[in-house]
C-alpha positions as a Markdown table, in Angstrom:
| # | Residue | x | y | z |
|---|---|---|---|---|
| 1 | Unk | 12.6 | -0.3 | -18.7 |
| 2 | Unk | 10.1 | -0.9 | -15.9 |
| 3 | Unk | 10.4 | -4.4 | -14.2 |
| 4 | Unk | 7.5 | -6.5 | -15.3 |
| 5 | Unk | 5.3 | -7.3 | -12.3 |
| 6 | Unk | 2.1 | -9.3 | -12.3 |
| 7 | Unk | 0.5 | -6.4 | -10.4 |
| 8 | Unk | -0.8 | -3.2 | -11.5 |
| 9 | Unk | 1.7 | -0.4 | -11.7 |
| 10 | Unk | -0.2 | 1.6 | -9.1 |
| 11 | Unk | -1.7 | 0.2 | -5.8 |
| 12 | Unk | -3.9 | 1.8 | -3.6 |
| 13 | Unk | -3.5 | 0.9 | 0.7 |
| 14 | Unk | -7.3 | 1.3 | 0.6 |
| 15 | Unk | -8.3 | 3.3 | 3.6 |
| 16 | Unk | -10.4 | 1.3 | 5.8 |
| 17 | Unk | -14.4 | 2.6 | 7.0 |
| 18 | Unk | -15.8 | 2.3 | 10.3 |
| 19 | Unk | -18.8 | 2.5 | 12.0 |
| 20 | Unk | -20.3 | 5.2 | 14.6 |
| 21 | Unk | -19.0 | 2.0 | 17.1 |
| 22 | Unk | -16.0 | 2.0 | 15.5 |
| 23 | Unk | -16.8 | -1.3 | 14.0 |
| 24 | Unk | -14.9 | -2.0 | 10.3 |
| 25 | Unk | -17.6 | -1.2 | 7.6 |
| 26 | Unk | -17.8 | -4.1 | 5.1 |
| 27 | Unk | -20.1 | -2.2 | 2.6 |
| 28 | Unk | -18.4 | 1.2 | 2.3 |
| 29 | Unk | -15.5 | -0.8 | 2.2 |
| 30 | Unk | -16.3 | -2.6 | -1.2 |
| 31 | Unk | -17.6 | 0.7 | -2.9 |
| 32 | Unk | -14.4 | 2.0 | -2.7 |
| 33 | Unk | -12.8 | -1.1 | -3.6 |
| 34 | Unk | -15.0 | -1.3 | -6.6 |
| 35 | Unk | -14.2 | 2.7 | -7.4 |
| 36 | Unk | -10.3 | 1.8 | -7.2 |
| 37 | Unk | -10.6 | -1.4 | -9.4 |
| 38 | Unk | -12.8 | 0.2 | -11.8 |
| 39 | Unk | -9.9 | 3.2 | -12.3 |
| 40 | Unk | -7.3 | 0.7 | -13.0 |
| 41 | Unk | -4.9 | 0.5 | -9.7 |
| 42 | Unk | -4.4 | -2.1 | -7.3 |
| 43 | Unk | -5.7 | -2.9 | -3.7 |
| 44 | Unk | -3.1 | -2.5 | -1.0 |
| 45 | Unk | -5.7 | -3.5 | 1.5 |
| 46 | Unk | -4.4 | -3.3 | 5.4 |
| 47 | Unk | -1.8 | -0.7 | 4.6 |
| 48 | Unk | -0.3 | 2.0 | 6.6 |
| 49 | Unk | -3.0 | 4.4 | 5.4 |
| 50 | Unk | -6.1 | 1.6 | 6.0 |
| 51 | Unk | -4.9 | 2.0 | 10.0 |
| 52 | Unk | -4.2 | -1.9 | 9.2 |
| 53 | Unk | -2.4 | -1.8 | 12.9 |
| 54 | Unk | -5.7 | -0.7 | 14.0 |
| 55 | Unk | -7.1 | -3.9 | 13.1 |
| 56 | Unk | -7.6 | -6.9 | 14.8 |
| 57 | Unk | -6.7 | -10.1 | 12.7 |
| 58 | Unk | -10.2 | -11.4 | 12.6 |
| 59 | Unk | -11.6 | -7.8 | 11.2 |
| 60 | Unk | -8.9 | -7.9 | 8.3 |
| 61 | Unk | -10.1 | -11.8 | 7.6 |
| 62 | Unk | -14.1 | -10.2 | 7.4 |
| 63 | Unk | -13.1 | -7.7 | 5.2 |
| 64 | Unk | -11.2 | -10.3 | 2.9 |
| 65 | Unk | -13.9 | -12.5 | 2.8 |
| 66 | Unk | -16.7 | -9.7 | 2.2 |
| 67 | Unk | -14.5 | -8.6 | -1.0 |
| 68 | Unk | -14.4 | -12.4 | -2.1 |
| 69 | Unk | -18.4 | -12.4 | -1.4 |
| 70 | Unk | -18.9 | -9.5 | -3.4 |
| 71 | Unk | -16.8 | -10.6 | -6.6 |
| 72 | Unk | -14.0 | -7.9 | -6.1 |
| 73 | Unk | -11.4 | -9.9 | -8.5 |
| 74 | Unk | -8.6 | -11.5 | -5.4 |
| 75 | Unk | -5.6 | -10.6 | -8.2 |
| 76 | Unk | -6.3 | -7.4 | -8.0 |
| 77 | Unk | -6.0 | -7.9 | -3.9 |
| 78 | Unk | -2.6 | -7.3 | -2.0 |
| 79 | Unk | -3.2 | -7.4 | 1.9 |
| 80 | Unk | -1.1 | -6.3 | 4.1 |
| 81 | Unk | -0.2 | -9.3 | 6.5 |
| 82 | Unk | 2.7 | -8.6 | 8.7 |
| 83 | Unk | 2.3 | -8.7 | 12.4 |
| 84 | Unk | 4.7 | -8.7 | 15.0 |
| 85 | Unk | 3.0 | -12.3 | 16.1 |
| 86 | Unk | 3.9 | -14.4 | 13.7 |
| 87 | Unk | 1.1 | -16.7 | 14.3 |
| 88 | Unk | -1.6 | -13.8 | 12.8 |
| 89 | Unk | 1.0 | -13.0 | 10.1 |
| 90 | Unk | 0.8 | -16.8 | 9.3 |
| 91 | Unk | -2.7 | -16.9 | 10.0 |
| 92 | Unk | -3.9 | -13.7 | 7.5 |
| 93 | Unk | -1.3 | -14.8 | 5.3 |
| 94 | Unk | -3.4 | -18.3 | 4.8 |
| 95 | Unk | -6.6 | -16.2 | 4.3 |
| 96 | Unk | -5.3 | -14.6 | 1.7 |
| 97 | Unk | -3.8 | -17.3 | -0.5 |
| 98 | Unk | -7.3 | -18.8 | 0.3 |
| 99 | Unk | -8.8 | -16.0 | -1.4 |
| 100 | Unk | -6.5 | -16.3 | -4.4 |
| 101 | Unk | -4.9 | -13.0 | -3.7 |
| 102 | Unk | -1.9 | -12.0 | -5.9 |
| 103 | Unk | 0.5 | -11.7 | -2.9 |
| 104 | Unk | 0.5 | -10.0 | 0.4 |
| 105 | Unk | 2.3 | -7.2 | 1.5 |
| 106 | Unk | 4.2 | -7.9 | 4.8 |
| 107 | Unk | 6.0 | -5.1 | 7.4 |
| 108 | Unk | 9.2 | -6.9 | 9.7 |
| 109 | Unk | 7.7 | -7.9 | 13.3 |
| 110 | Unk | 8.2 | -4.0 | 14.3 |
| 111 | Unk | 7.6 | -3.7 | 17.8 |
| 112 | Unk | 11.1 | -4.4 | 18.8 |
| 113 | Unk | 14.2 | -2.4 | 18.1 |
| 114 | Unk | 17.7 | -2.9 | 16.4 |
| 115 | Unk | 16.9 | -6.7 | 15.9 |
| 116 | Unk | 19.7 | -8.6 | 13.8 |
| 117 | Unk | 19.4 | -9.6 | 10.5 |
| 118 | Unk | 19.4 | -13.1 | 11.5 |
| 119 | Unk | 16.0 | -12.4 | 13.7 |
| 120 | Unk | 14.3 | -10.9 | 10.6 |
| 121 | Unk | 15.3 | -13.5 | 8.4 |
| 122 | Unk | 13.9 | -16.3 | 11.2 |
| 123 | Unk | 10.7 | -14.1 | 11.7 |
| 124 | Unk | 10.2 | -14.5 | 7.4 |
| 125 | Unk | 11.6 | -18.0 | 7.1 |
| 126 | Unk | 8.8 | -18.8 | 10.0 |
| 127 | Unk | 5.6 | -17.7 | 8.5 |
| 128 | Unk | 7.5 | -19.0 | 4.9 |
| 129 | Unk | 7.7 | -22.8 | 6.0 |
| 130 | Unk | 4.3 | -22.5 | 8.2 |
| 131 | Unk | 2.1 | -21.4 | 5.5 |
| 132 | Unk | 4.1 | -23.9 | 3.0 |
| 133 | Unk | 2.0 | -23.1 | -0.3 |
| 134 | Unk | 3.8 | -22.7 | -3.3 |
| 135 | Unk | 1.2 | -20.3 | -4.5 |
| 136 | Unk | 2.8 | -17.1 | -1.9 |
| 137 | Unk | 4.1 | -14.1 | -2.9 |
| 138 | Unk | 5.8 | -12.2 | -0.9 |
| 139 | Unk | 6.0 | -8.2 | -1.2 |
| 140 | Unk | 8.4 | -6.9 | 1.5 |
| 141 | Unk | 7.7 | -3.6 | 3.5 |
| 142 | Unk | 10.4 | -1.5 | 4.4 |
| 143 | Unk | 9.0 | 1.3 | 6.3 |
| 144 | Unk | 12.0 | 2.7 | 8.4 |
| 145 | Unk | 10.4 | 6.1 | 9.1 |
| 146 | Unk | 7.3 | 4.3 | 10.9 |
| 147 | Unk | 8.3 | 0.5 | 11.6 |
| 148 | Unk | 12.1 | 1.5 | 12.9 |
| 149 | Unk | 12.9 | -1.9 | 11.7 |
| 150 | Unk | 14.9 | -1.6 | 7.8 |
| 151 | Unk | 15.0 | -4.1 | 5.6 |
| 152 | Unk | 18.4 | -4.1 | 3.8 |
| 153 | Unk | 20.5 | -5.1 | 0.9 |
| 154 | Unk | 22.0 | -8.0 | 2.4 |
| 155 | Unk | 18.7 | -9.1 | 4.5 |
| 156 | Unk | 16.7 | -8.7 | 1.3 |
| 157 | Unk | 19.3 | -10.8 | -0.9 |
| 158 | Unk | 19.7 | -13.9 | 1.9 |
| 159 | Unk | 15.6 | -13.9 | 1.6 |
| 160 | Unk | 15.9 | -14.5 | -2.6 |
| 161 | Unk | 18.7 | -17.3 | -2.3 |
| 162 | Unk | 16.7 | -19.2 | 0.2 |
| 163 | Unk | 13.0 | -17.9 | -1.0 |
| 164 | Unk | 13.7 | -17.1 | -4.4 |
| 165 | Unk | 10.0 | -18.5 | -6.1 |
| 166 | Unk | 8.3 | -16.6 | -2.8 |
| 167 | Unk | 10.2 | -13.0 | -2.8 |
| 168 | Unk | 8.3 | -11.1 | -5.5 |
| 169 | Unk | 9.5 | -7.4 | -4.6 |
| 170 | Unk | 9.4 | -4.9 | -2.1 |
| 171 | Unk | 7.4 | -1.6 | -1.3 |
| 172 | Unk | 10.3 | 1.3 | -0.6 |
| 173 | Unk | 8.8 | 3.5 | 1.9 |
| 174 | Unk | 11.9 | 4.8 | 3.2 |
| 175 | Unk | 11.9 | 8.0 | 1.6 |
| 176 | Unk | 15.2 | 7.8 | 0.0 |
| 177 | Unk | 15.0 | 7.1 | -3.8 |
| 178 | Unk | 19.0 | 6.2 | -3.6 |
| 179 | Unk | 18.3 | 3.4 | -1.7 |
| 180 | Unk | 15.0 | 2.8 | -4.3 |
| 181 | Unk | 17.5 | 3.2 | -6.9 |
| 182 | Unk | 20.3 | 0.7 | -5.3 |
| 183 | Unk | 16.8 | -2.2 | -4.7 |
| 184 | Unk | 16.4 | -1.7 | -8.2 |
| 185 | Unk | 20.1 | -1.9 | -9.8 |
| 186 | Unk | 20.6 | -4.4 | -7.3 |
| 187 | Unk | 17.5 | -7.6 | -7.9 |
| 188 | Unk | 15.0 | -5.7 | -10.7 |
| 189 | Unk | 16.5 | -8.4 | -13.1 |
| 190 | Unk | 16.4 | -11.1 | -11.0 |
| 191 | Unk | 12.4 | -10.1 | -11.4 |
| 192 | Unk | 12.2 | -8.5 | -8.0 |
| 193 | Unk | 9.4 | -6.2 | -8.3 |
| 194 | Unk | 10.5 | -2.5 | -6.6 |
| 195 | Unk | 7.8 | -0.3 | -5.8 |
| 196 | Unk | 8.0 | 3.9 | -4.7 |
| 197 | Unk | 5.9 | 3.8 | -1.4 |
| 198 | Unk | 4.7 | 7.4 | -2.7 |
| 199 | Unk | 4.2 | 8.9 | -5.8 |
| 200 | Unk | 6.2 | 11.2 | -5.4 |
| 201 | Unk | 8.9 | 9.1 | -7.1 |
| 202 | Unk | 6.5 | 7.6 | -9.8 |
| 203 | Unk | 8.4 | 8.9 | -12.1 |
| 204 | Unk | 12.2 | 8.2 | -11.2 |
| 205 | Unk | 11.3 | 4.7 | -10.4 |
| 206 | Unk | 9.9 | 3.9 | -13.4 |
| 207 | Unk | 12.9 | 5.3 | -15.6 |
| 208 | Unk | 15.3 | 3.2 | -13.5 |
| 209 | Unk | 13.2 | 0.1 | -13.9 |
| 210 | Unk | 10.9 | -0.1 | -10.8 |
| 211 | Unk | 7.6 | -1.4 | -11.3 |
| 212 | Unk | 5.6 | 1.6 | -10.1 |
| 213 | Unk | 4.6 | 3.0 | -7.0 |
| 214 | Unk | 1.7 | 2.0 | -3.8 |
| 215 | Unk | 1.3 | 5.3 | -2.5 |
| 216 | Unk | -1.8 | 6.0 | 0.0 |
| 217 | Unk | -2.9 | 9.4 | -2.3 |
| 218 | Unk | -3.7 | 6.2 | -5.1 |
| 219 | Unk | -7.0 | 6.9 | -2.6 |
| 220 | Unk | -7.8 | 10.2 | -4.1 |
| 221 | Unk | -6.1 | 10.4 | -7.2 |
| 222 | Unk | -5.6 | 6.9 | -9.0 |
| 223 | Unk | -6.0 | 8.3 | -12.8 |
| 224 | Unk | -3.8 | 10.6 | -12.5 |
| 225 | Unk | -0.9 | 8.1 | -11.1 |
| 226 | Unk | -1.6 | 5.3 | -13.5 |
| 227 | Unk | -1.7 | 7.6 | -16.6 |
| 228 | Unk | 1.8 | 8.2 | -15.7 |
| 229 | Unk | 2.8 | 4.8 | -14.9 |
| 230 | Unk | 1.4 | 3.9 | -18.3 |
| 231 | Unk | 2.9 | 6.9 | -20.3 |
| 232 | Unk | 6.0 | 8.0 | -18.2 |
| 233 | Unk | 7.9 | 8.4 | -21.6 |
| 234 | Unk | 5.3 | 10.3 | -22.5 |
| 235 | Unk | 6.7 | 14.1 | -23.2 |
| 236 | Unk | 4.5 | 15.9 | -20.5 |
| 237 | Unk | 5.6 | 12.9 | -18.0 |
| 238 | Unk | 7.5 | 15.6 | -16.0 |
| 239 | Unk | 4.4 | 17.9 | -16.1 |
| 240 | Unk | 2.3 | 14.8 | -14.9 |
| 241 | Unk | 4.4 | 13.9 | -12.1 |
| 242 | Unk | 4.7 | 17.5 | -10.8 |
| 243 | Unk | 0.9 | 17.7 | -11.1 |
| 244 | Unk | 0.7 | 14.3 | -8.8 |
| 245 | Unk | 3.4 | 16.1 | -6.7 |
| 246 | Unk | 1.3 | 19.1 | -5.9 |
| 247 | Unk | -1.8 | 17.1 | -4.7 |
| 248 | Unk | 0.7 | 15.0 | -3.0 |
| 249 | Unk | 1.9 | 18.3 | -0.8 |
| 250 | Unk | -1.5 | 19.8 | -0.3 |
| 251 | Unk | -2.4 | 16.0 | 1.5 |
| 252 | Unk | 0.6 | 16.1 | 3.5 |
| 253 | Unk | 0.2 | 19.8 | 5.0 |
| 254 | Unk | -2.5 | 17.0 | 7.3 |
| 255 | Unk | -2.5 | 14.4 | 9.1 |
| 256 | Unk | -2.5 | 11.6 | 6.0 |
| 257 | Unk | -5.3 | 9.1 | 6.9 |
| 258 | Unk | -7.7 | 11.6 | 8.2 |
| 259 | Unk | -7.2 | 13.8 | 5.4 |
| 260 | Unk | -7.7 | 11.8 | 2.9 |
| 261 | Unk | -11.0 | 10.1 | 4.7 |
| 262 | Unk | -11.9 | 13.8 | 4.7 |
| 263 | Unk | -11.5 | 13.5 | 0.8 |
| 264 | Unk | -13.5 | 10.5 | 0.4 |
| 265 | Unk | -16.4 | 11.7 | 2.6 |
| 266 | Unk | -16.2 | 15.0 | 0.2 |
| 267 | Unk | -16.3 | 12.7 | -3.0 |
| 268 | Unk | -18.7 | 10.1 | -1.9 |
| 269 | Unk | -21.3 | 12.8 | 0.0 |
| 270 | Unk | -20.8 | 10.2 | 3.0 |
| 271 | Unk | -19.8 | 12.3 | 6.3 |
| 272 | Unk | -19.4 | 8.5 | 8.1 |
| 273 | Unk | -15.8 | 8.1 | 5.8 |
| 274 | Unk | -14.4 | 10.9 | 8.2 |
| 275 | Unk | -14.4 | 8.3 | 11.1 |
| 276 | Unk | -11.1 | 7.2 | 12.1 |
| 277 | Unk | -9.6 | 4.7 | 15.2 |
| 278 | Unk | -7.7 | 6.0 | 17.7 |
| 279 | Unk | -5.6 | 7.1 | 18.1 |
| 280 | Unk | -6.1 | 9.1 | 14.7 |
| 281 | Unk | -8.7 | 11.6 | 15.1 |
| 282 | Unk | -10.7 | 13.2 | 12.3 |
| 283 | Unk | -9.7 | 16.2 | 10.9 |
| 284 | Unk | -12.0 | 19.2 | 12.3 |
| 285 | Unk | -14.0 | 21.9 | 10.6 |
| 286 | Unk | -11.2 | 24.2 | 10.5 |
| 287 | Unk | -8.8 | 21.8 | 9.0 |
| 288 | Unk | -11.2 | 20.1 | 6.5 |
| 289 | Unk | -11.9 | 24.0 | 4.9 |
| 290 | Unk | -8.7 | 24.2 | 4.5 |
| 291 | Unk | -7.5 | 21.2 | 3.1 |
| 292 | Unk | -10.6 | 21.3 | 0.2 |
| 293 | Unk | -9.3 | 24.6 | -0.5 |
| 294 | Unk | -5.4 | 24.5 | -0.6 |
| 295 | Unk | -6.0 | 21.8 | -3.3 |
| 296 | Unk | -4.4 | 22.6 | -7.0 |
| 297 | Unk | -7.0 | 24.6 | -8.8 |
| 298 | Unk | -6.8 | 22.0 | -11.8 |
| 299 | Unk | -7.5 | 19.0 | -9.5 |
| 300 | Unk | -10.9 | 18.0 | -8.9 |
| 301 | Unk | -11.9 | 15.3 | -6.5 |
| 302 | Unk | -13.6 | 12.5 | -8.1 |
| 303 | Unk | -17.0 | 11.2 | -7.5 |
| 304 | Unk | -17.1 | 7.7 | -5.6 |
């Protein structure tokens, strides 16, 4: 059985709009918020796919603000908040709870290398005591492939003893669903939440007992994920998640973010969703063609 988690099964890390300045585009940003609440999935806001490292700490505290101004419901909300200062992690951190957010989603301090387990406890245990409100939940990052800083078993387990009303779970972007399926055997029934960080293992997660998956194609394709994290007993659930799997491929043959901006500009008739930070550029002519037409013939881009 799936872990019961307060948040949805399937979270979105929203991408994030800009400007022809480059500025961070409060208003496109809530339509799509609006579209992805209005699906059914979560928002992952200032995730790896909303270039949240991009961001400066004041533009990610704007953008929480303008989804509060505009009603966007803050339990549906799940910033990313990790820094490698732990003053802004501690500072976004405090605009979230503010908000009312259901938890924040926070990345190790990741610029440097092989730290111990002892610094990455400290670095937690920091921005733990400083924001001192009983209200924070805590959804680890472990992003090895990008971050270079894991997040282990033993790390994870010394965080519950001393944290245990904070630690809520975990996003598992490491790409290796053994080490999903160890999180999960592991803490799922000490209610340690364990989401997939791609859909890609929707499926296998939820059979083991993870909670469901925050995967950056949640962008493009939300019904299609949470139909399967709602009916992944279903008998076509294999069909489903090699359906999801196929979209999942024909994103990746691009650079992520700008290819799925390039889907959102496509589904929302707005060119100005293409726009990317550097150092990401946009995808060009040539690659946009072909990315609209190696998609799965029965997969149609929906209108935003």
């Amino acid at each position: 059985m799936p872990s019961q988690s307060p948040l949805q099964p399937v979270l979105a890390p929203v991408l994030t709009p800009f400007d022809g300045e480059l500025r961070v585009d409060p208003a496109r940003f809530i339509r799509l918020c609006r579209w992805l609440v209005d699906a059914g999935v979560g928002l992952a806001v200032f995730g790896t796919t909303s270039e949240a490292n991009s961001l400066a700490v004041s533009e990610k505290i704007e953008l929480l603000d303008a989804l509060a101004a505009a009603g966007v419901p803050a339990r549906s909300v799940v910033p990313g908040t990790g820094c490698c200062a732990f003053p802004d992690t501690v500072a976004l951190t405090r605009a979230a709870i503010g908000h009312g957010c259901a938890g924040v989603l926070m990345l190790p301090p990741f610029y440097y290398k092989n730290v111990s387990d002892d610094g990455l406890f400290a670095s937690y245990s920091e921005v733990i005591e400083r924001v001192g409100d009983a209200r924070l939940r805590i959804y680890l990052y472990h992003i090895p492939p990008v971050a270079q800083v894991p997040l282990g078993i033993a790390l994870i387990e010394r965080l519950l003893e001393r944290y245990p009303d904070t630690i809520a779970g975990i996003k598992d972007s490491g790409g290796d669903f053994g080490f999903t399926r160890q999180l999960i055997e592991t803490f799922a029934a000490r209610g340690f939440a364990v989401y997939a960080g791609s859909e890609t293992f929707l499926l296998p997660t939820l059979a083991a007992g993870g909670a469901g998956c925050i995967s950056a194609t949640a962008n493009a394709n939300p019904a299609a994920m949470l139909r399967l994290a709602r009916d992944w007993r279903a008998p076509d659930a294999a069909a489903q998640q090699a359906a999801l799997d196929a979209v999942r491929h024909a994103f990746q043959k691009f650079p992520l973010v700008p290819a799925l901006k390039t889907a959102v500009a496509q589904a929302t008739g707005d060119d100005a969703w293409r726009t990317t930070r550097p150092p990401l550029v946009p995808l060009d002519a040539a690659q946009r063609a072909a990315l609209l037409a190696g998609m799965p013939k029965d997969f149609v881009l929906p209108s935003i």
